[in-house]
C-alpha positions in Angstrom: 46.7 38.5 72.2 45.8 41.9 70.6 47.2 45.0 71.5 45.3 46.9 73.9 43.0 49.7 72.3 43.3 53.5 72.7 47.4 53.1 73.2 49.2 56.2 71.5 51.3 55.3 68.5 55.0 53.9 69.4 53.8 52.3 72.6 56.2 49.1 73.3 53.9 46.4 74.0 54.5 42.5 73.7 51.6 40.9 72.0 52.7 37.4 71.4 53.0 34.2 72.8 56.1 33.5 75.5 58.0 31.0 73.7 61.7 30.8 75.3 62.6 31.6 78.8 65.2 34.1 78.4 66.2 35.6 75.0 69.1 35.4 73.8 71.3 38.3 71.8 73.9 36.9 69.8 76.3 39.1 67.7 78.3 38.0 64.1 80.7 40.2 63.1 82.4 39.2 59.4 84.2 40.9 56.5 86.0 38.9 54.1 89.3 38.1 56.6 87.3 36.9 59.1 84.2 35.8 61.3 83.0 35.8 65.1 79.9 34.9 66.6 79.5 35.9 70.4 76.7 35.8 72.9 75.9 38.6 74.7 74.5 39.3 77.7 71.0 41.4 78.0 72.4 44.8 79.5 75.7 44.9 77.5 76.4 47.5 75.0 76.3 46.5 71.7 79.0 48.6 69.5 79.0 48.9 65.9 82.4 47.4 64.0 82.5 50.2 61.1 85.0 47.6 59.9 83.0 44.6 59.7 79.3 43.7 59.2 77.6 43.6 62.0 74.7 41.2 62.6 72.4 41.3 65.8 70.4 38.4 66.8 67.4 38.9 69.2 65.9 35.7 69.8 63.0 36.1 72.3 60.6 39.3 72.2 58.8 39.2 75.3 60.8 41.1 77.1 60.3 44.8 76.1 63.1 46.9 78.6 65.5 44.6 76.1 63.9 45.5 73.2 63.4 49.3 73.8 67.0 49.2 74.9 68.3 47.5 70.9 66.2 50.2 69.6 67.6 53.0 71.6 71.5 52.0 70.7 70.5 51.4 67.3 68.2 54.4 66.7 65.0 52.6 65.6 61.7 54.4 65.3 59.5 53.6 67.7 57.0 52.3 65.4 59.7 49.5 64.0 59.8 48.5 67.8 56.1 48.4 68.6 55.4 46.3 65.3 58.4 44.3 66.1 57.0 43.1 68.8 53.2 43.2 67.8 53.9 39.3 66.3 50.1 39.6 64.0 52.0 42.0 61.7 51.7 41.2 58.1 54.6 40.9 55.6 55.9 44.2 54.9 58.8 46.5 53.9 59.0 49.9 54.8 62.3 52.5 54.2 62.7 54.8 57.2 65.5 57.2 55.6 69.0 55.3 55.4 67.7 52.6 57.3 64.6 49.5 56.0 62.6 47.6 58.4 61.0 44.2 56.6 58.7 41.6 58.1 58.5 38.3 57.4 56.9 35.3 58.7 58.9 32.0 59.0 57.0 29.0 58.1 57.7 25.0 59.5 55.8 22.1 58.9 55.2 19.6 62.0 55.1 16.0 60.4 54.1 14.3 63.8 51.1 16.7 64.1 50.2 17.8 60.8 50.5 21.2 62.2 52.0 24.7 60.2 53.9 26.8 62.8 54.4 29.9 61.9 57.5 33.0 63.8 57.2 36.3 62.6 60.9 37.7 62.0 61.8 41.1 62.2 64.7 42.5 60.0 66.0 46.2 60.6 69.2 47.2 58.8 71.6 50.1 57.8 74.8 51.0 56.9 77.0 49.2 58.9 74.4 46.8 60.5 71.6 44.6 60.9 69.3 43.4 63.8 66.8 40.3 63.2 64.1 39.7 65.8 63.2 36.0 66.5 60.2 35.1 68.2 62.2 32.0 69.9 65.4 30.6 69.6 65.1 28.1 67.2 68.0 27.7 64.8 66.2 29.4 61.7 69.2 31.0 60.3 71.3 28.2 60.4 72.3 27.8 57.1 73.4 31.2 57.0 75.6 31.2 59.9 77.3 28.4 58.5 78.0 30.5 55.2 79.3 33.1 57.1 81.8 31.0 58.7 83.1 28.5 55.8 83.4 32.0 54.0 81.4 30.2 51.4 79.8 32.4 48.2 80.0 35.9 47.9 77.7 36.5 51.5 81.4 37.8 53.7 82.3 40.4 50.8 78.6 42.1 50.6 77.0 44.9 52.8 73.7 44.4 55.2 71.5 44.5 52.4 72.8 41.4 51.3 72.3 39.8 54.6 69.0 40.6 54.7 68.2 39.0 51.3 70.0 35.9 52.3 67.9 36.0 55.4 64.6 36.3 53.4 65.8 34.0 50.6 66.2 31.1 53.6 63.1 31.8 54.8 61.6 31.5 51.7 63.1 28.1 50.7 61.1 26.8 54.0 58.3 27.8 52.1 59.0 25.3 49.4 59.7 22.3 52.1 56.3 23.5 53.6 54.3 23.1 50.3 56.0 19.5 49.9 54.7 18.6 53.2 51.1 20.0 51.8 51.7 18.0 48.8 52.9 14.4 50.7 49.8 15.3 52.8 47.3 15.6 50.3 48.4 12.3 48.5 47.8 10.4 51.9 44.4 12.1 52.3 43.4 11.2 48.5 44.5 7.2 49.3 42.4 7.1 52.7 39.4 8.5 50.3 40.0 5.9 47.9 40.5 3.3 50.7 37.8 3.9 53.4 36.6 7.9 54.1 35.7 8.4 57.6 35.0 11.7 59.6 38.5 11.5 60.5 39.7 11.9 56.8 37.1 14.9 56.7 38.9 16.3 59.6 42.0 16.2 58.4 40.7 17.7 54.6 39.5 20.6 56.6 42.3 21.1 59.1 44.6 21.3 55.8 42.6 23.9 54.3 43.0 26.3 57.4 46.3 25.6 57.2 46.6 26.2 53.6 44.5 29.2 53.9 47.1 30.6 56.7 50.1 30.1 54.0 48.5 32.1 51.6 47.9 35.1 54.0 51.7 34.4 54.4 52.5 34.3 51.1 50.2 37.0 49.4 52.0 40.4 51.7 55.5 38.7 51.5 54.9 38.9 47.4 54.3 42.3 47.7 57.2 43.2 50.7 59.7 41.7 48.4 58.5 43.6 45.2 59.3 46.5 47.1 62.6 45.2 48.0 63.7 44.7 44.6 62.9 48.0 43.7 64.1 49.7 46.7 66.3 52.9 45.6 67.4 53.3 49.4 70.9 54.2 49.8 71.8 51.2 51.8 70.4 48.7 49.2 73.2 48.6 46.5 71.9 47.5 43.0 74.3 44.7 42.6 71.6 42.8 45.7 68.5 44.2 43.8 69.5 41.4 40.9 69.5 38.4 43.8 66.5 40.5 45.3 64.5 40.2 41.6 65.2 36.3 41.8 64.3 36.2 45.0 60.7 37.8 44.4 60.1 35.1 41.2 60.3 32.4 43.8 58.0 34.1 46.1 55.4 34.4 42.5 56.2 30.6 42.3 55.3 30.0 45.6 52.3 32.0 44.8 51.0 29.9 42.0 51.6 26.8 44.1 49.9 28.3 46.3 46.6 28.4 44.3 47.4 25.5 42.9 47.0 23.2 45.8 44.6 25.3 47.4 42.2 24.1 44.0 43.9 20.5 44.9 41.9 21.0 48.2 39.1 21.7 47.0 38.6 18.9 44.4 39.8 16.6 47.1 37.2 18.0 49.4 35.2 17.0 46.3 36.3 13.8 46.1 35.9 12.2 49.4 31.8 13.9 49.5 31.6 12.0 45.6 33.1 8.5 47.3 30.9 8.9 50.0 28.2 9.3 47.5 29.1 6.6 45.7 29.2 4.2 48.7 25.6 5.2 50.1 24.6 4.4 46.3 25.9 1.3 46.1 24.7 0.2 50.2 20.9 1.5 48.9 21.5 -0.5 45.7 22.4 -3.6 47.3 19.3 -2.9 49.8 17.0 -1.9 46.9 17.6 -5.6 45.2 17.1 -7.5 48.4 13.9 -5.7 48.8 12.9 -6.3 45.1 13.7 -10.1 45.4 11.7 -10.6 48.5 8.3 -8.1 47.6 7.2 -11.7 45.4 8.2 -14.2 48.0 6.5 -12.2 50.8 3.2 -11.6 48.4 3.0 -15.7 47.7 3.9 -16.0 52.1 1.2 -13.7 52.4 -1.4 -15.4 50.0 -1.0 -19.0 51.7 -1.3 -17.7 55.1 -4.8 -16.9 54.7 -6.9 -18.7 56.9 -9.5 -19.9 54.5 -11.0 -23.3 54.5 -11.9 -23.6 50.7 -8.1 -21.9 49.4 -7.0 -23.9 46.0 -4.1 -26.0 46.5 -5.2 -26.0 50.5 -4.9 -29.7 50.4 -1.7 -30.5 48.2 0.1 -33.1 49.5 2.8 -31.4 48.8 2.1 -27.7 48.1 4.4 -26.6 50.9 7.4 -28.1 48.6 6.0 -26.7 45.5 5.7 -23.2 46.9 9.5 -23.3 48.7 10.7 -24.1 44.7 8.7 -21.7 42.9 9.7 -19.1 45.5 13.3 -19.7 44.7 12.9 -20.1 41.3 11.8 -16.4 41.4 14.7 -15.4 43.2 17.1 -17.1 40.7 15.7 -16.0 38.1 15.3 -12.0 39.9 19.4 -12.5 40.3 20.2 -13.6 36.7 18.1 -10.6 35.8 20.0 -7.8 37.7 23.4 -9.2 36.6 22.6 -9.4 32.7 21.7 -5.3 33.6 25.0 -5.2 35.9 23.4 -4.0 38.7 25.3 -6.5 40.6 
């Protein structure tokens, strides 16, 4: 769903899909003596720690009072909120004075349905804090959570800035499972070729070349967004993070080339399976081709003798019939011999 036309800038208007019942605000407060995690209800007031990070977790968009309500205690521009929850937005990162607003789209692979599923995420950060905006509540930032609470790495001693790369740098390892998944997928397509093609395996070729053409509109923008992020001179992005932010951004130009690089993969594949299909009709009409070669002399000497003509040579052989029946498969021993010497059998 598209949002509706002739709206004035800054107009809060859910434009996605409905994919959890109620959403769910969580907030993580850390520094490096400690960690909490706490759910919070909708309408409760949600107070910045000056002494701690403080992370805010909106999983579930749909419903706007909420949203317009984070944005109001948070002091988010409008426009962060309405493309927060327009969920077509492309991969981007934008400064809005002290504060930076990045979009990124999570990526998953379904195995069971060969489908890519795709959640935009939101990221709006500052001094002190940082909201993300899920589309549902699927555990996404998982592996970050857990971080937080073994205390593991350096995340704990490090501002919101760091956060938000981490955030971005788990997204973006998805996107490395996800091209696997292209890759496994591909090799399967390429055995059915080789096996037995059917419409179903052209199908399938197609379906993944949507799909793959949907990554790289993921992929392209989010190359871009984190360019920007690694040379961000925004207050609240410290230098030390635009070193892991610099990394970050060569794995999104790896994913990149991968990218283009299966996407080519696709298309020889696509090649492939129309050059095996041409190949089988070839060999079906060359198979066809001999059996019509071998009988065009038996049907000419069927044809002669079934003339109905009183004074026909040989018309009274005792016995023609058994002379005709072994000259007609001498021919056709001798027509077989000839195509394998040229190996067309």
């Amino acid at each position: 769903m598209r949002k509706r036309p002739g709206l004035p800038p800054g107009t809060l208007e859910f434009t996605g899909e409905r994919k959890t019942e109620h959403p769910v605000l969580m907030r993580i407060r850390y520094n490096q003596q400690g960690f909490e995690a706490k759910k919070f209800p909708a309408g409760d007031s949600l107070a910045v720690d000056n002494s701690h990070v403080n992370w805010f977790d909106v999983m579930g968009l749909h419903d706007v009072p909420l949203i317009e309500r984070i944005g109001e205690q948070f002091n988010i521009h409008p426009l962060v909120l309405e493309d927060v929850l327009n969920t077509q937005q492309r991969p981007k990162f934008e400064e809005y004075g002290d504060e930076v607003f990045i979009v990124v789209q999570a990526l998953t692979y379904d195995n069971i349905h060969h489908e890519l599923n795709s959640e935009q995420i939101g990221i709006f950060f500052g001094k002190n804090f940082l909201v993300s905006f899920q589309e549902n509540t699927d555990d996404t930032f998982k592996s970050v959570r857990d971080r937080l609470e073994a205390g593991s790495g350096r995340i704990r001693t490090r501002r919101p800035d760091y956060l938000a790369y981490s955030l971005i740098d788990s997204i973006v390892d998805n996107y490395f499972e996800v091209l696997d998944r292209f890759e496994e997928r591909m090799e399967e397509l390429e055995l059915q070729i080789a096996d037995k093609p059917s419409r179903l395996t052209k199908e399938n070729i197609h379906s993944l070349k949507f799909q793959m053409l949907a990554l790289r509109k993921s992929v392209m923008p989010l190359r871009e967004a984190v360019g920007k992020f690694s040379r961000s001179e925004c207050p609240v992005v410290d230098e030390s993070t635009g070193l892991f932010v610099r990394d970050l951004y060569d794995h999104v130009l790896r994913i990149g080339d991968l990218t283009e690089t299966y996407r080519d993969m696709l298309n020889g594949l696509q090649e492939l399976y129309h050059s095996e299909l041409g190949l089988r009709t070839n060999n079906v009409m060359q198979i066809l081709t001999i059996i019509t070669t071998i009988f065009v002399p038996l049907t000419f000497l069927v044809g002669v003798y079934g003339m109905n003509f009183d004074n026909m040579p040989e018309l009274h052989w005792h016995y023609g019939y058994f002379y005709l029946w072994g000259f007609m498969l001498a021919i056709s021993i001798a027509l077989i011999f000839y195509f394998q010497r040229k190996k067309w059998l």
